[in-house]
N, C-alpha and C positions, 0 to 999 in steps of 0.2 A: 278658435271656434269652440263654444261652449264652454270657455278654460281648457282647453286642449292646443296644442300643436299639433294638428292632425295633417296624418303623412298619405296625399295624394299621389298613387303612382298613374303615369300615362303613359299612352304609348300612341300610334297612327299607324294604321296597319302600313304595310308595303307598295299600295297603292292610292294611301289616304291623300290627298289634294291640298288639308288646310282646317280654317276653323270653319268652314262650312259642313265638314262633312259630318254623317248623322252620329251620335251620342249614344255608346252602350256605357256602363255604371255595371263593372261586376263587383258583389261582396262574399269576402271569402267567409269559411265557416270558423267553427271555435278552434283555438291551440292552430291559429293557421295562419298565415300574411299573405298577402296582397300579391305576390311575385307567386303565388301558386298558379296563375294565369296565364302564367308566359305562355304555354304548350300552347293552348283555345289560341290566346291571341295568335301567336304565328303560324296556324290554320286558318286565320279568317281569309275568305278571298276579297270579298267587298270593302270599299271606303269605309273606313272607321277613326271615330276618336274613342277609344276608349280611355276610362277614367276608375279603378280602384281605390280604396282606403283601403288603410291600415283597421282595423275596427279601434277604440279605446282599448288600450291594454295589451295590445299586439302590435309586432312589427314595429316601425318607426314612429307611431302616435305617441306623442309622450302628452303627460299632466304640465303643469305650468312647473319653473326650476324649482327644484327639492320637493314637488310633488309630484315624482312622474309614475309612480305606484304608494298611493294613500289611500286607496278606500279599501274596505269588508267585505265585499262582494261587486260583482256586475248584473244591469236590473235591464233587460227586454227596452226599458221604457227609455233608460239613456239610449240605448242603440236608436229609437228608433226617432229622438230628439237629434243624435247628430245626424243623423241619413237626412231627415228634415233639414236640416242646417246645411248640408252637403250639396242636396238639390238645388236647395235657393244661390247656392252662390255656381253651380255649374250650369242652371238651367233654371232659370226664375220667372221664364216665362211659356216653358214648352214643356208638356210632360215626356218624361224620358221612359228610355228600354232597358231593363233590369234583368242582371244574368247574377242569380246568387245558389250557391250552395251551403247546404246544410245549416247550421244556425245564419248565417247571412242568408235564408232562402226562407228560414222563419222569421227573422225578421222583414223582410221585403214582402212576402203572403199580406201582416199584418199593417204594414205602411199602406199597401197597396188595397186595403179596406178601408183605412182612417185616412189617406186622402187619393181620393180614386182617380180626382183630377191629375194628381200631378204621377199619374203611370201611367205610359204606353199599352205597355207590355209587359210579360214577366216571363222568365225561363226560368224556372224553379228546378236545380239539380241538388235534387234528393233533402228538399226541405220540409219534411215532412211533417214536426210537431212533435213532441213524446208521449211517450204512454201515459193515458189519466194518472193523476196524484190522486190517490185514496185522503179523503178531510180528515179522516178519522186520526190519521197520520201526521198531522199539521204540528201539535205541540209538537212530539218527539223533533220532528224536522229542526223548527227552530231554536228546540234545545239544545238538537247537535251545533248547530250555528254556531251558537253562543259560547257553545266548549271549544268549538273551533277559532273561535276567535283569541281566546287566549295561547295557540299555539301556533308560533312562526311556520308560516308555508316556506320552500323552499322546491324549486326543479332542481330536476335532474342535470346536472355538468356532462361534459362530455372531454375525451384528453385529445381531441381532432376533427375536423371538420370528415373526417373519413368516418369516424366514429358516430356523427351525427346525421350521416346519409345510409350508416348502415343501421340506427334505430326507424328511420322514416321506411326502410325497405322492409324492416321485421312488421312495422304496421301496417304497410302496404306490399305486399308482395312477390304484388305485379310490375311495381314501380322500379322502373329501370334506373343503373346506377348510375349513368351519365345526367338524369334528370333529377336522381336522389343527391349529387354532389352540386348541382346547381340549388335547389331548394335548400341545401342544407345551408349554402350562405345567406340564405336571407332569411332563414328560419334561427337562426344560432348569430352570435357575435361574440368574439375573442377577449375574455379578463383574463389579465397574466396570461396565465399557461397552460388556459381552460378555455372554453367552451358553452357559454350558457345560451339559452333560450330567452329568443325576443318576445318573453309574456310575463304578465305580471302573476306571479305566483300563488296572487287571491284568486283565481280565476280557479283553481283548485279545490275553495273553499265549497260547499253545499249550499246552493243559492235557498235562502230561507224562505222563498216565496214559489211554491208550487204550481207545476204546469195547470192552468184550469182553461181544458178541452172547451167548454162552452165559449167563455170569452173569446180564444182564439177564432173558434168558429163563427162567432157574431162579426168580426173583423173579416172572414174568409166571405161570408153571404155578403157582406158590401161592397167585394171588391169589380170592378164597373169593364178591366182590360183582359184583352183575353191571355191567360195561365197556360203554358207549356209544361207539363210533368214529368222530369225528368227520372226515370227511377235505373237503377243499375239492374239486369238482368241474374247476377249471382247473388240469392239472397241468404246472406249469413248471417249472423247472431244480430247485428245490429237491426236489420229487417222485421225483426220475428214479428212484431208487432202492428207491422202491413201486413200481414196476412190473414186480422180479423176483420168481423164485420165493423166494429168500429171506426177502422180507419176505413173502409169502404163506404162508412156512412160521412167522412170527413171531407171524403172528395166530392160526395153528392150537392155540397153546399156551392161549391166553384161553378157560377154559372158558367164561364166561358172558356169549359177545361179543354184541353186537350193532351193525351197522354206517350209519353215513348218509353222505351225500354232499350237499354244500351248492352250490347253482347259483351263480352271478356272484359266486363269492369267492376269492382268495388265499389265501397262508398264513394272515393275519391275518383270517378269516374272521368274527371276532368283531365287528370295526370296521365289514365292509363286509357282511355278513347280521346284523346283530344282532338282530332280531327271528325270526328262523329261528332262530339260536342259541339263543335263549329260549326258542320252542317246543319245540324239542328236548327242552332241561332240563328243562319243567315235565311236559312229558309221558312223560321217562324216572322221572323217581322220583314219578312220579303213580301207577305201575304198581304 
């Protein structure tokens, strides 16, 4: 797909019947795979097929053999080419119901404007958009780029899969260790004697093309399905920037918003309410 081998995880809930039953499509956010969804999924009560990717550059997606990490950066605009490509071949002639987080929830916003046909729905958990890029700032950006480009990226190893549930706990930590040693296998993969992370290590680099608020929001005023907002209730550093008018002028553009707020969770709101996050779901496109 695209030049990719892109890695589709599925699942049918507990009560799911077959291929009849209705079509959720969740995408995970950045530095994050597809199996973050287990928890929501095995909350859901109702019939489901659901359907996740990998994004390019995480989890299982690989590039074609000997290019399964070759590019300089990752660009909004391939995301939102494979999702295109994903729909058509899961659902080529029904629009679907979209459950994404954080950068999967900015890309889905801006799918969900540039083709309004093909979304139901959207559950947007905590995809908010970043804080404007200052123009003025543009060269230095892509000069860093450029210097970055001459110096090997590399993540972080780890000496155990114990070791790699106990970094996802210090950045989540709410996130319980029976869920942190499940995520950590599909988050990490074993070389030799080590431990590395399923990302491509340019995802590190400083994406040379800065957020531009207007455009996103000309995408957000087209989009035609109605928007479920999901925001986390504790808001800490990553938040700060939902608390101007700005982003209250960001939401004013979503005709068909509707908003919740989830108690005792973080960003990763999914991990640490999953069963809230369920209810949510089932009861937005129950309507």
């Amino acid at each position: 797909m695209r030049g990719l081998r892109y890695h589709l995880r599925t699942w049918r809930t507990t009560s799911g019947s077959g291929a009849a039953d209705p079509l959720l499509v969740m995408l995970h956010g950045w530095m994050d795979v597809s199996a973050s969804f287990q928890f929501v999924v095995d909350a859901l009560q109702a019939q489901w097929r659901v359907v996740a990717p990998d994004w390019r550059g995480f989890g299982l997606t690989q590039g074609s053999p000997g290019r399964e990490h070759a590019v300089d950066s990752y660009a909004f605009a391939d995301y939102l080419g494979d999702l295109d490509a994903i729909l058509d071949q899961l659902s080529p002639h029904e629009p679907v119901r979209l459950v994404a987080h954080s950068m999967g929830g900015n890309v889905a916003m801006l799918y969900a404007g540039i083709r309004p046909q093909r979304v139901a729905g959207l559950v947007n958990l905590e995809g908010f958009g970043l804080p404007a890029s200052d123009p003025a700032k543009a060269a230095a950006r892509y000069r860093r780029w450029l210097d970055e480009l001459k110096t090997p990226f590399a993540l972080r190893s780890f000496d155990s899969l114990a070791d790699v549930a106990a970094r996802l706990m210090k950045t989540n930590p709410k996130l319980r260790r029976d869920k942190a040693l499940y995520l950590a296998r599909h988050w990490s993969r074993q070389v030799q004697d080590r431990f590395v992370l399923r990302a491509d290590p340019a995802h590190k680099r400083i994406n040379p093309i800065p957020y531009r608020v207007e455009e996103a929001l000309s995408c957000w005023a087209a989009i035609e399905a109605p928007v479920l907002w999901v925001e986390s209730q504790d808001r800490d550093a990553h938040h700060q920037f939902t608390r101007t008018d700005d982003y209250r002028r960001r939401l004013a553009v979503i005709r068909r918003l509707q908003a919740a707020e989830v108690a005792d969770a973080g960003h990763m709101l999914h991990h640490d309410q999953p069963s809230r996050i369920a209810r949510l779901i089932e009861d937005f496109f129950s309507r």
